[in-house]
C-alpha positions, -999 to 999 in steps of 0.1 A, spaced: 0 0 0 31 21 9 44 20 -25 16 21 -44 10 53 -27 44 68 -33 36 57 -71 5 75 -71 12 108 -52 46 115 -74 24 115 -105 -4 135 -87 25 157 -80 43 155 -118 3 164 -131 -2 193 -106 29 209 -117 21 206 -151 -14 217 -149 -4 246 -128 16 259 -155 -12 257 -177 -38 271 -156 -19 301 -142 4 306 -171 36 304 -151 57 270 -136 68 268 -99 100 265 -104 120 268 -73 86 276 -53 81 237 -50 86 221 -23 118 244 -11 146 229 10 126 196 17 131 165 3 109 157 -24 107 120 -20 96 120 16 70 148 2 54 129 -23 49 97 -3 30 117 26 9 137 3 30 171 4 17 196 -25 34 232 -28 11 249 -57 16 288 -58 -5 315 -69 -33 290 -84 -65 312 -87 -96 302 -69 -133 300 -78 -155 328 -68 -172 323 -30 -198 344 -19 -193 343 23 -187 313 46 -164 334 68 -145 345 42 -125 374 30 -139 398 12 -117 416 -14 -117 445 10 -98 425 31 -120 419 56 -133 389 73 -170 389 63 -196 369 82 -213 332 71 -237 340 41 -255 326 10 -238 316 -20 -214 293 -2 -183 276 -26 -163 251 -6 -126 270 -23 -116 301 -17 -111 333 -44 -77 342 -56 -88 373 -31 -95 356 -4 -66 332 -7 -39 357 -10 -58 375 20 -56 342 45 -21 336 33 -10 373 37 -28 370 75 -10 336 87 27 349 68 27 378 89 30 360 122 57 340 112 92 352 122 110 333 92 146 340 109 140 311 137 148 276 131 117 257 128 133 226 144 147 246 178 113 264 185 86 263 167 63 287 190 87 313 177 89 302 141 46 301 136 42 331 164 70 353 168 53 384 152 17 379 168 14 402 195 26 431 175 1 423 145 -28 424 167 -52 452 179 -42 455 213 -55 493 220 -78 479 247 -60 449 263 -50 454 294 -14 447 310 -14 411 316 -37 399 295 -32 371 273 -41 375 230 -51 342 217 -73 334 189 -96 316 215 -99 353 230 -104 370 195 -128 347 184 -149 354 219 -143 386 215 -163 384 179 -188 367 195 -196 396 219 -194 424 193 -220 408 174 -244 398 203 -236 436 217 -249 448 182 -282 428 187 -286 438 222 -282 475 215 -310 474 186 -341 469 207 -364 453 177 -334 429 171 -333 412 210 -374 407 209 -373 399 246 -388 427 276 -367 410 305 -331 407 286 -335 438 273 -346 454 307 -316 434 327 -290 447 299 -302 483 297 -298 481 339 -265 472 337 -256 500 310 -271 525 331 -264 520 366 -239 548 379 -212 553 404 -237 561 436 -264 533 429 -236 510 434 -223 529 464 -262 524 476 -255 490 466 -227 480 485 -236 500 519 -270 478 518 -254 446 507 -228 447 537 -251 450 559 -277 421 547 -248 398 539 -226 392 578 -213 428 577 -177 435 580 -160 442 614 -143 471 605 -176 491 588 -195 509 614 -229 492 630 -226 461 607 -209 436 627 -224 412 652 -198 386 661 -214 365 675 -242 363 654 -219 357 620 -227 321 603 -202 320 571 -217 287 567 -253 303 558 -240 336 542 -223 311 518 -257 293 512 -277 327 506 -250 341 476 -254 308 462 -291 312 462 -295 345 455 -264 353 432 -248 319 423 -220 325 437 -193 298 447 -172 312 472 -153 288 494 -175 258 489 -189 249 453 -223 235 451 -235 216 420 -260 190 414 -251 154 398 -273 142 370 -288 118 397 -302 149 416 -278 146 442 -260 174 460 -219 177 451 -196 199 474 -161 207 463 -131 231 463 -141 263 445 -128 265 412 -116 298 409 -90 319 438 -79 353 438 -43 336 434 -41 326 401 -44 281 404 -7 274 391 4 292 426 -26 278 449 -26 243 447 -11 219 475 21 212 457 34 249 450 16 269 477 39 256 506 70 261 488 61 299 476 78 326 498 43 351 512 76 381 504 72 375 464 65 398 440 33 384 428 19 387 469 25 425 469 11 430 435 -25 406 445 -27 426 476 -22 457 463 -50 449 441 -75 438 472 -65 470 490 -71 496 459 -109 477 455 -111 482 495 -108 519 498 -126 522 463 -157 503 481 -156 519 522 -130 545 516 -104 530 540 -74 544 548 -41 531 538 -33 516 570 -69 501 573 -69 491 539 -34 478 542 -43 455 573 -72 438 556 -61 432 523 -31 411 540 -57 392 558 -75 386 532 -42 370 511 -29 351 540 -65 336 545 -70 320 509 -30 315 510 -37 290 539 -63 276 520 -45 272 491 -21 245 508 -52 220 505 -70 227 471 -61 206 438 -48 180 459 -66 154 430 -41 169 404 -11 161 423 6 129 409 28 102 433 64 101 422 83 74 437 123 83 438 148 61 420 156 42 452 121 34 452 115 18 420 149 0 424 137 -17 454 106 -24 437 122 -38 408 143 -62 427 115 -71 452 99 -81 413 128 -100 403 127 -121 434 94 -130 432 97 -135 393 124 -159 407 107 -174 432 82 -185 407 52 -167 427 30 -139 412 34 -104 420 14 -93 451 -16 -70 451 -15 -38 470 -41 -13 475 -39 2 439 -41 -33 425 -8 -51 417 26 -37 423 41 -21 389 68 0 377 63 41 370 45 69 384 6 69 389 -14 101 404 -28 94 436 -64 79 438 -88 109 447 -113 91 460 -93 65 480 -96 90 510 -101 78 547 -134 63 553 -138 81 586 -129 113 570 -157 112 549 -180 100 574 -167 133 595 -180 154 570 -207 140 558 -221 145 594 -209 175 601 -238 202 609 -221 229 595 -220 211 560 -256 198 558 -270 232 570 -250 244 536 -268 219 517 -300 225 532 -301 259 530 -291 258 488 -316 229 481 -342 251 505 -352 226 530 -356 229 565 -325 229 584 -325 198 611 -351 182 598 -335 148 589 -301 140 572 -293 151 541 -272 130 513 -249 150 495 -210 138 479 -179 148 488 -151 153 465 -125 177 479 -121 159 519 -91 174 524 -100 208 520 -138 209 536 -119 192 568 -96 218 569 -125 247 557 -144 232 584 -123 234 615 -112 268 612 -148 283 619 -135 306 644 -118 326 624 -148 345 618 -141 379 611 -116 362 587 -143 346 565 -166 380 566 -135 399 549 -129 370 524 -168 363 524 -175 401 514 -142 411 496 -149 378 466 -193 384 463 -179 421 460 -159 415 431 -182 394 415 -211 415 416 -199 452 411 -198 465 377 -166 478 359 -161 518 355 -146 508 325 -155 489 292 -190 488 306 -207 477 275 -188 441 270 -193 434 309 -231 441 304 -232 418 270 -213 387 291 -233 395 317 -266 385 296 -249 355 280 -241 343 316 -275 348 330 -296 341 294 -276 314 280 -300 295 256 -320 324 248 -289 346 240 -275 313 223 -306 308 200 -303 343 188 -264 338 181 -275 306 161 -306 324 147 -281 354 130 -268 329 105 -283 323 79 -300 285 74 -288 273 44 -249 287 57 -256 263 89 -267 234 66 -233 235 51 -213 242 76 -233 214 98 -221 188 67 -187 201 66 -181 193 109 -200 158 100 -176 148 74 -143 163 94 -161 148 126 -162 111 103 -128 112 94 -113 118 126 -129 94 143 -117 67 113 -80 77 121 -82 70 160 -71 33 165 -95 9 171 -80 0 204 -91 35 216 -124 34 199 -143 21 230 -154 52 248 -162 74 219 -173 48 190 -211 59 200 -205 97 205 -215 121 179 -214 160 174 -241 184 171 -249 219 169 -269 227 201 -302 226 199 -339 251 210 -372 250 213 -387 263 177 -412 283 168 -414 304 205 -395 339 210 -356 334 211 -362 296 216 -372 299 248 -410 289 260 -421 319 276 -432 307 310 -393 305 318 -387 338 326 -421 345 333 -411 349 370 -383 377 370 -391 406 382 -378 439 362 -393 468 383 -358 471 405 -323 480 399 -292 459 380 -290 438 415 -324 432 423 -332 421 387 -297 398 385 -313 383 417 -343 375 406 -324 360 371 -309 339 400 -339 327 420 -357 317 385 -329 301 373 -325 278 402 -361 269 404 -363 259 363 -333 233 374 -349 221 400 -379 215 377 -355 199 355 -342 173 381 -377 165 395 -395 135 384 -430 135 365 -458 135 389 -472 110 375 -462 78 352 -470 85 316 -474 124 322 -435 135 309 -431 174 315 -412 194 289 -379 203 293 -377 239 302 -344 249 296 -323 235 267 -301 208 280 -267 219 259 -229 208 264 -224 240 250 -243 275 233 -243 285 198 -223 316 210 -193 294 226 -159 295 207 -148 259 220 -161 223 217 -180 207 247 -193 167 251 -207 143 276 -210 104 273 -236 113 242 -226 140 223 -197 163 210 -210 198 204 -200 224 188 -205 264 191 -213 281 162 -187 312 176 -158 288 171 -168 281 132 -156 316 121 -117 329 110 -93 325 114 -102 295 132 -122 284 110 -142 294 70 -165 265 52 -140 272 22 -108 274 39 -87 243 22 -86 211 39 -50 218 51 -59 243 74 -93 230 86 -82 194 97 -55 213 118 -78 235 136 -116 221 135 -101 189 129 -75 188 163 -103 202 186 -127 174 176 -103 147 179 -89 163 210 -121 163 227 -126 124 216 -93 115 233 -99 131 265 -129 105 264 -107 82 263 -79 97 287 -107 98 309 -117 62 312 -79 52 309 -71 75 341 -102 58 361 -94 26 352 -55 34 366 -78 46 399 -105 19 401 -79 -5 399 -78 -34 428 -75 -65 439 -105 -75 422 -100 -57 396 -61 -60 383 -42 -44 358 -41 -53 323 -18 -53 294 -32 -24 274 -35 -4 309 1 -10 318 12 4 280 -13 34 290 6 38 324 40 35 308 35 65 281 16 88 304 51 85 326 67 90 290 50 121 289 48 134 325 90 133 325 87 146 296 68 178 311 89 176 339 122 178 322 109 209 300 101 225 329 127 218 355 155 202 337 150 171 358 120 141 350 115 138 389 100 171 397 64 181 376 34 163 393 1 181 383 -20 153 365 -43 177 346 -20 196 328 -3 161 320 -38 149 304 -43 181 286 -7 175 273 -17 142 264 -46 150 245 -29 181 227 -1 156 215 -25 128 205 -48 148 187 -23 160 166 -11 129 156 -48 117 146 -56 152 130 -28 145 103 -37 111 96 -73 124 88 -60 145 64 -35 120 55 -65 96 44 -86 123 27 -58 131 5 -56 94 -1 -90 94 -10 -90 118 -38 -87 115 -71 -48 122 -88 -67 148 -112 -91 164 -86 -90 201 -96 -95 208 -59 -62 190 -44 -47 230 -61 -59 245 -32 -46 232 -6 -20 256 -4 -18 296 -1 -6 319 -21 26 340 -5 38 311 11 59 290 -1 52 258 17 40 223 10 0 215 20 18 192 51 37 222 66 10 247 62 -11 220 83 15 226 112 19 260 104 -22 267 107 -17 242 138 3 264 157 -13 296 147 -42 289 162 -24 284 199 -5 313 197 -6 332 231 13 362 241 8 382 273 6 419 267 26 443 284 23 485 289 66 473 298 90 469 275 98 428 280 131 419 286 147 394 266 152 358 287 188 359 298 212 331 275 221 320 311 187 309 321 169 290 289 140 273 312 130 311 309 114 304 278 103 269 286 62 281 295 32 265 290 24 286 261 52 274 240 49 237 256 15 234 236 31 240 205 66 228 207 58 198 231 33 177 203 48 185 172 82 170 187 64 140 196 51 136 158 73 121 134 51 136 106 67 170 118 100 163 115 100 149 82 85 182 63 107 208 80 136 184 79 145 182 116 172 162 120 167 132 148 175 144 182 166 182 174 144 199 200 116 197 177 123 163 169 129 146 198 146 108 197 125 94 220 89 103 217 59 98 238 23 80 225 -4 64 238 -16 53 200 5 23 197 17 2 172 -13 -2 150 -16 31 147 22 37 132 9 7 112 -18 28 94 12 55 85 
């Protein structure tokens, strides 16, 4: 099959050379396939055609000749113009800083000109550009537009809650705050608002969850079964890479980023109660050092059991005498005893731990009070999945005047509105609180026949990547399939109108946002109550989505992948973009969200594994290459394979280097599945850039994780002495898959060895899948 293709692609090659001198009047010449070997080229399906012309389009997230991206419309052609070509290869040459070696960094080669070719005059220092963020950022221009035009959002109570958000001024939230610190615990250092001994955290955490939704200090969700989940909060003032269990006790409370957090408390604190310095000083350091302390117990799950080299030589000769002794292996706790690294079991915590908290007083009152029951009346069932933490939450109740600063100083932040760039707060603000109406009228802006398309176009990528995945990983996703979410039709916005039907609009921004709240929880609790009666089934309320039609990312659950219609627009994505650059974009999400299906399962397995349930062959190999990849993050990182720990940055690594991987090979087998004289197969390069169809796959790969943090500073250039300097996570999700795949080094020539191209790669896709190369 191997040579038959080689046979076949070198005169699909020889033809497309000839017939682009005849269509375009001029040869390549020295434009093909420059510096690469042609060979190697031909037999994976490498083309290099230059300045072919395209076929009119009329929209699909293309470019108009103007230059500019213009939105999904009629008329669709699945190639681009000679216009819009030269436009999307003119936008991804710009980024590329052509003076780097693509084998030593490749994050700087694809990205080293992105920051300064994007609009930046309202970022912020600090914040991050990537094309995640632009596309988002799209997404809320267009919805702001439809908001704005009254007879385009056709709905009273969204358009009431959004107009109350743009108008609210500097002394109704003054108003606001004086009221809400006093209804909310108070704060012991504002006048006649504090009552010691009358302050329950426990139920002021209950009542912001009720009333505003807000997860501070304990998070409250519901499990598909209906029953009550309390966990860790998922998001600190300290960003999560500095307070997690592993890093928080080693961080010094002197550094840099300390002063610059609590300098950010204490300018929100005298902006709030007017506090002077000192005042303001004193309680923004309480405030750090109490979530700092908290910090040493959160994201305990993600912290991965290393065992030292001492330790797996003992182990390995405790195997050998047993493999001697003719005896099998004995089975511990975490079923029988193996070589490598395995993250610890989350929920193999102490029984009594769990039995502590699951009757502890303090706890059920919590639940009580969010599923509104009567407190003490009977116990309540609920599941625990962050032990360590509630235990430690838990026993340091008497630090109350602690908890009302923390309590007051995180619902604060949440709920008061920015001076500044009012109108996108107000628009996210809407998407948060009306997600499926706000999605349905996102979805509804594009035009039906575009979305028919476009919905045939994810199908057939969807089809094909799911072909490439070995069959041995096929298990956990072989029944999943992808969707574009879905609403109620023929009502207002998709939404029946008896679901907001309850809101009341005749109060301020906070009132109304409350009342969002109180209807919002009520229409889930419809959702999760059973039909009165058998044979009477009530109709769903609110649309059960992974995702909206405005999200820019991919969601799934055991049923479906779905995708957001705010993803499907450039540059991440155009219906008539060539194949080359969708099957590394749309292509890698979808089959990135398919493997982390099957990470998922693999990693259970690895924890439900036990006496009764030992390890198996294709578990071990699973075991093996996630250590394969976990030293591999560890040595980028740290210059030593014994130091990095945090297992879910290790499964997004995982994923990102799999899906690569089975993102080419889709491609790989569509170009094998096209004819040698399809007219098409011309554009599946760009004009401007000379590079084969193959490179501009990892090229468009890249491009779309670039991510550069903006700075109002000059940046100084990372010392020569100190080269882990460059080594973040940023260029790790470029550089760290494309040196795992061979397919890489082979069209930019890397030798064996190179950083890009490393000797000994990582992958959990085996041998049949190098096979199917």
């Amino acid at each position: 099959m191997l040579q038959s293709n080689r046979r076949r692609y070198g005169r699909l090659m020889l033809w497309a050379m000839i017939g682009c001198c005849v269509w375009t009047g001029q040869c390549l010449g020295q434009g093909y396939n420059r510096n690469y070997r042609s060979q190697q080229s031909s037999n994976r399906h490498s083309m290099n055609y230059q300045n072919a012309p395209g076929f009119v389009v009329g929209g699909s997230g293309a470019v108009g000749a103007n230059g500019a991206a213009a939105s999904l419309g009629g008329g669709l052609s699945h190639v681009q113009s000679a216009t819009e070509r030269r436009y999307t290869g003119g936008e991804m040459l710009k980024f590329l800083n052509v003076e780097q070696d693509p084998c030593s960094d490749f994050y700087d080669y694809a990205c080293g000109k992105w920051l300064q070719n994007q609009n930046v005059s309202d970022a912020r220092d600090g914040d991050v550009v990537t094309v995640p963020g632009l596309l988002e950022r799209k997404v809320v221009q267009q919805l702001q537009r439809r908001l704005d035009d009254a007879s385009r959002n056709p709905h009273p109570v969204v358009n009431k809650f959004y107009r109350s958000c743009l108008s609210t001024n500097w002394n109704e939230e003054k108003l606001f705050i004086k009221r809400f610190v006093a209804t909310y615990g108070g704060l012991p250092d504002v006048k006649d608002t504090w009552r010691e001994r009358a302050y329950q955290w426990i139920e002021i955490l209950a009542r912001l969850k009720l009333d505003f939704n807000l997860d501070i200090l304990i998070a409250f969700s519901m499990a598909p079964n209906g029953r009550p989940v309390l966990r860790e909060p998922s998001t600190t003032i300290m960003p999560a890479e500095l307070c997690n269990a592993e890093a928080s006790p080693q961080i010094d409370e002197q550094d840099e980023i300390f002063e610059t957090i609590q300098m950010e408390i204490k300018e929100k604190l005298q902006l709030w109660f007017d506090f002077g310095d000192g005042d303001a000083n004193r309680l923004a350091g309480d405030i750090q050092r109490f979530e700092f302390d908290l910090c040493k117990f959160m994201r305990k799950a993600d912290i991965m059991a290393i065992k030292t080299d001492e330790e797996e030589e003992e182990e390995e000769d405790g195997e050998r005498e047993e493999a001697d002794s003719g005896r099998p292996p004995p089975l511990t706790n975490y079923g029988p005893r193996r070589q490598g690294r395995s993250p610890i079991p989350p929920h193999l915590h102490s029984k009594q731990r769990l039995l502590e908290l699951e009757t502890n007083q303090k706890l059920i009152n919590f639940v009580q009070l969010c599923m509104g029951q009567p407190q003490g009346q009977g116990r309540t069932d609920f599941q625990i999945i962050s032990p360590e933490y509630l235990q430690y939450l838990t026993g340091i109740s008497g630090r109350k005047p602690s908890f009302a600063n923390y309590i007051m100083y995180r619902a604060l932040s949440e709920l008061t509105l920015p001076q500044m760039d009012r109108k996108p707060y107000c628009v996210r603000k809407v998407m948060q609180m009306f997600p499926e109406y706000m999605g349905n009228l996102y979805q509804m802006s594009i035009p039906a026949q575009t979305r028919e398309f476009v919905k045939q176009d994810v199908a057939s990528i969807f089809r094909d990547i799911k072909e490439a995945i070995p069959r041995s990983l096929r298990k956990s996703i072989d029944s999943l399939q992808i969707s574009e979410p879905s609403y109620q039709s023929g009502v207002v916005g998709g939404v029946d109108p008896q679901t907001y039907a309850g809101i009341k609009t005749n109060g301020n921004y906070w009132e109304i946002l409350k009342s969002i709240t109180l209807n919002n929880v009520q229409q889930q609790q419809a959702l999760l109550t059973p039909p009165p009666q058998r044979g009477r089934q009530s109709a769903p309320i609110l649309a059960s989505n992974v995702v909206e039609a405005f999200a820019t990312h991919l969601g799934s659950n055991e049923k479906i992948v779905q995708f957001g219609w705010g993803l499907l627009q450039p540059p991440f994505y155009a219906y008539n973009y060539p194949k080359s650059l969708k099957y590394s974009s749309l292509g890698f999400a979808i089959a990135r969200q398919l493997i982390k299906h099957h990470l998922d399962e693999q990693n259970a397995n690895d924890r439900g594994a036990t006496t009764r349930q030992p390890y198996s062959a294709q578990l071990d190999e699973f075991l093996s290459q996630r250590e394969c990849f976990r030293a591999q993050m560890s040595s980028y990182f740290f210059n030593t394979p014994d130091v990095f720990r945090n297992a879910s940055q290790l499964s997004e690594f995982m994923a990102d280097a799999t899906a690569l991987s089975v993102a080419f090979t889709a491609y790989n087998n569509w170009l094998d599945k096209q004819e040698a004289f399809n007219p098409d197969l011309k554009f599946e390069t760009l004009p401007k850039m000379n590079f084969s169809n193959t490179q501009l796959f990892f090229i468009n790969f890249a491009q779309i994780s670039c991510a550069e943090r903006f700075s109002e500073e000059p940046v100084a250039e990372p010392s020569e002495c100190c080269p882990l300097d460059l080594h973040t996570p940023e260029r790790l999700k470029i550089n760290g898959p494309l040196s795992n795949d061979e397919e890489f080094g082979l069209d930019f020539n890397c030798p064996i060895g190179a950083d890009l191209n490393l000797a000994d790669k990582c992958s959990i896709l085996g041998n049949e899948f190098k096979r199917s190369y």
